[in-house]
C-alpha positions in Angstrom: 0.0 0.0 0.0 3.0 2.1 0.3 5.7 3.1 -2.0 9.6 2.9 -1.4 10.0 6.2 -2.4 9.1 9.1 0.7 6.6 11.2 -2.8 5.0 8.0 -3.8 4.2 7.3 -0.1 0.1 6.7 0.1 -1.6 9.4 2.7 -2.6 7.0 5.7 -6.6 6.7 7.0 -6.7 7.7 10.6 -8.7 5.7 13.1 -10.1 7.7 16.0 -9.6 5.5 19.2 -13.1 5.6 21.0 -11.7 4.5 24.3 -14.5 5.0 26.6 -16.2 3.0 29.1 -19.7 2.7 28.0 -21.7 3.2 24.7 -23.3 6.5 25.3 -19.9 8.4 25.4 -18.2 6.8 22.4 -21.4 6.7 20.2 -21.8 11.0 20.8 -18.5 11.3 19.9 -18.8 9.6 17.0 -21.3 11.8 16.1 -19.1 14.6 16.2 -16.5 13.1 13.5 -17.6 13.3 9.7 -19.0 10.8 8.6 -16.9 7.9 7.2 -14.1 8.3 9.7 -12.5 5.5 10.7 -13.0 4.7 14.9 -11.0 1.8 17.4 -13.8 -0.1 19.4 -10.9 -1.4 22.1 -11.4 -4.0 25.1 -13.0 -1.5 27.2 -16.3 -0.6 25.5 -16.6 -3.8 24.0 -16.4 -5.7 27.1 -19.0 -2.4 28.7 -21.3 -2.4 25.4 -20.8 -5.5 23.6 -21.2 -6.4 19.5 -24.3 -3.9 19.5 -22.0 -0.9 19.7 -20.1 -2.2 16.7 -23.2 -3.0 14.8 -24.3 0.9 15.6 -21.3 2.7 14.8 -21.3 0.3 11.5 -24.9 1.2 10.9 -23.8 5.0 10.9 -21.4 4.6 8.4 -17.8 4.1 10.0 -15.3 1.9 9.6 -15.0 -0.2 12.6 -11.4 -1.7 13.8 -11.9 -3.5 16.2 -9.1 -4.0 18.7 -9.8 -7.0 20.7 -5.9 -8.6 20.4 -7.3 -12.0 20.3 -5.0 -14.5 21.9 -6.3 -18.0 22.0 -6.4 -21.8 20.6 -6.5 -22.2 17.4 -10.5 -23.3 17.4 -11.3 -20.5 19.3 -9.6 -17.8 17.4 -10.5 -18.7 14.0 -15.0 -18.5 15.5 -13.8 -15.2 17.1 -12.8 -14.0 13.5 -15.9 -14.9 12.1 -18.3 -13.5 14.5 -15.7 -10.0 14.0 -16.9 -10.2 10.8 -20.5 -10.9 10.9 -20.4 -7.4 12.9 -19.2 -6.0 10.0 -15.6 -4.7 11.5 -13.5 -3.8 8.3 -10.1 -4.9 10.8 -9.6 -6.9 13.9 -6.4 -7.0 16.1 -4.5 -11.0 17.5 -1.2 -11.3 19.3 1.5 -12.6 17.0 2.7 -14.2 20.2 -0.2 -16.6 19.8 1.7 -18.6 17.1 1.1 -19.9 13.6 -1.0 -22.4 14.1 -3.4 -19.7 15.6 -2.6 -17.3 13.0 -3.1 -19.2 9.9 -6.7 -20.6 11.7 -7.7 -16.8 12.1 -6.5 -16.1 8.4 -8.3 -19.4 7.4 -11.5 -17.8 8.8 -11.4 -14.1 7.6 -11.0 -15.9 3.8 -13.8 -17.5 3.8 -16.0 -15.4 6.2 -18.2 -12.5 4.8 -19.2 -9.2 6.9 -22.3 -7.8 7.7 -22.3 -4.6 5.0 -18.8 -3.8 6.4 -17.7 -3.0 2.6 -14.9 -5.9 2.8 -12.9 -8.7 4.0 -12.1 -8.5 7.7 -8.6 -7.6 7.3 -6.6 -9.0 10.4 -3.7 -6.9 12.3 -0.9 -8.7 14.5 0.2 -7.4 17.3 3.8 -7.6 17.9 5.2 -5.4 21.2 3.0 -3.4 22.9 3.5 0.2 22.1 3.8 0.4 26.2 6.9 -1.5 26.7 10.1 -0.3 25.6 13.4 -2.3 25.3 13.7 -3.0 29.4 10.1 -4.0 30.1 10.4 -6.5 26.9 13.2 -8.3 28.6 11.2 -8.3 31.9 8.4 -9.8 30.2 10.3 -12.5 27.7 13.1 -13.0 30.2 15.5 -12.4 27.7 17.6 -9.1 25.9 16.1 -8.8 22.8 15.2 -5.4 21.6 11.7 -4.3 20.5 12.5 -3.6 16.9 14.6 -7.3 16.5 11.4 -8.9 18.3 8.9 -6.6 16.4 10.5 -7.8 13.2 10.1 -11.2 14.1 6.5 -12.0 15.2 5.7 -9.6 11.9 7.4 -11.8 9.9 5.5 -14.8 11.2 2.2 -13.1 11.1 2.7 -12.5 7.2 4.2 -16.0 6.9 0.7 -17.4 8.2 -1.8 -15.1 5.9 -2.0 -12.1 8.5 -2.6 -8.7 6.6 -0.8 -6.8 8.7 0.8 -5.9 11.7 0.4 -3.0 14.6 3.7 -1.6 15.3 5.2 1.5 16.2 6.3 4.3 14.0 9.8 3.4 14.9 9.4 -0.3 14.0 7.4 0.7 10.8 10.1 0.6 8.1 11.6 -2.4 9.4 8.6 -4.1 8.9 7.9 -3.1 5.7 11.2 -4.2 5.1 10.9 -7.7 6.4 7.3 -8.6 4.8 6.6 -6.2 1.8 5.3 -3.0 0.9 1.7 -4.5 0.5 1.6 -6.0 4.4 -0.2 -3.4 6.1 1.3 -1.3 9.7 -1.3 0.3 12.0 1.2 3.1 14.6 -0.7 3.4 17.8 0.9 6.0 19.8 0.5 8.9 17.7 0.7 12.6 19.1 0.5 15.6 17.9 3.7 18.2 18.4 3.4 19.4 22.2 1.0 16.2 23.2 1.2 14.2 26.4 2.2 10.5 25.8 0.4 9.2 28.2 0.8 5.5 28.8 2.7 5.2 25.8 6.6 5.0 25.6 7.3 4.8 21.7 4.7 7.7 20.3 6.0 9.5 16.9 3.7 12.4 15.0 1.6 12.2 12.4 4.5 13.4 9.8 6.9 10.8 11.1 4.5 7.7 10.8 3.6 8.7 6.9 6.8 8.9 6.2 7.8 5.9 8.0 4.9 3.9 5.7 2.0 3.5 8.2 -0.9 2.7 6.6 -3.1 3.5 9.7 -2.5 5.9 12.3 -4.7 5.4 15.5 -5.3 8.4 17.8 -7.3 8.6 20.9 -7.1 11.5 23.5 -5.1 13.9 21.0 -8.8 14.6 18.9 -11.2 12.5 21.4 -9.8 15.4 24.6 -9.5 18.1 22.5 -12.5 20.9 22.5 -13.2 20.4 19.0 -12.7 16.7 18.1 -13.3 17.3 14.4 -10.7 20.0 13.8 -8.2 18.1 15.9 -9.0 15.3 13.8 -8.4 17.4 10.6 -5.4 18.8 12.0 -3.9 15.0 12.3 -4.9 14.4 8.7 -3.0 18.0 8.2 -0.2 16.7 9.4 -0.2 13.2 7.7 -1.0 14.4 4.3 -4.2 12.7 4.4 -6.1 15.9 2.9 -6.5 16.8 -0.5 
């Protein structure tokens, strides 16, 4: 989706992170983003609102990713893929660390499932390393000293080996995966803040420049446009910033 050279780069879509803990909240912001814009339902308000606030937000139009980071047997996986889809989610996050057979099951499925007027294939996104952790808490965690970008580079490479689409990285990992699996295998950037923005809970954040020219084909934001006072001009502001406007 993304040229080698910087000027054939493709503008990346931006997915607004609606990362609130019941339906009411994330469905009026919604309502405040133009219609068509991409929005993250994560583990928080789908585990407070359930399928029906995809089905809602998918019935008004927007692309749904949905960011459950399924981690499972393969079995398991593969009917959690499906049911994604029958929702009509357009993406739909797994761990990488759940391993190939999982990730070829879960590929299996989105291949031969169909969505619910979601305007696609559910396209599936491997998580590698947690944009939380940085170099010292992925040692704590593996037991081992393997840096994120060697380790990010990895469980991408698996994921695309077993029919993945994708993969969600950082912008500091981006290229690398690109490198390792192809200009075609799509990176969502988490972590994304606009110049002067708190990072929050994040450790490896990058602006919206940086991760277009790094290759992302998704940028997800939360708090930068969901906390602002005016949602929809922070929102074009991002897209400003990536070159995702005309």
């Amino acid at each position: 989706m993304s040229g080698g050279e910087e000027g054939a780069v493709k503008p990346p879509e931006v997915i607004v992170a609606l990362d609130f803990p019941a339906a009411d909240a994330a469905l009026a912001m919604a309502s405040r983003l133009p219609e068509g814009t991409w929005v993250k339902v994560g583990l928080e308000l789908f585990t407070s609102a359930g399928p029906a606030v995809v089905e809602r937000l998918v019935g008004r139009g927007h692309p749904v990713f949905l960011d459950l980071k399924v981690h499972d047997i393969p079995n398991t996986a593969a009917g959690a893929v499906r049911s994604a889809a029958r929702l009509g989610a357009r993406l739909l996050t797994l761990h990488a660390s759940g391993g190939r057979a999982m990730l070829e099951a879960a590929a299996g499925a989105a291949g031969t499932s169909k969505g619910a007027g979601s305007g696609g294939r559910l396209r599936l996104l491997a998580v590698t390393v947690l944009t939380s952790l940085d170099d010292a808490a992925l040692a704590e965690v593996m037991g081992r000293g393997a840096g994120t970008e060697e380790a990010v580079g990895r469980l991408a490479a698996l994921a695309s080996g077993s029919g993945i689409d994708g993969a969600v990285a950082s912008v500091a990992e981006c290229r690398a995966v690109k490198a390792v699996c192809g200009a075609d295998f799509l990176v969502a950037t988490p972590g994304i803040r606009l110049a002067g923005g708190d990072a929050h809970d994040q450790k490896r954040v990058a602006a919206p420049g940086e991760a277009r020219a790094a290759g992302a084909d998704y940028l997800v934001v939360g708090r930068a446009i969901t906390a602002a006072d005016d949602p929809g001009a922070a929102l074009r502001r991002v897209m400003e910033e990536a070159g995702a406007t005309g």
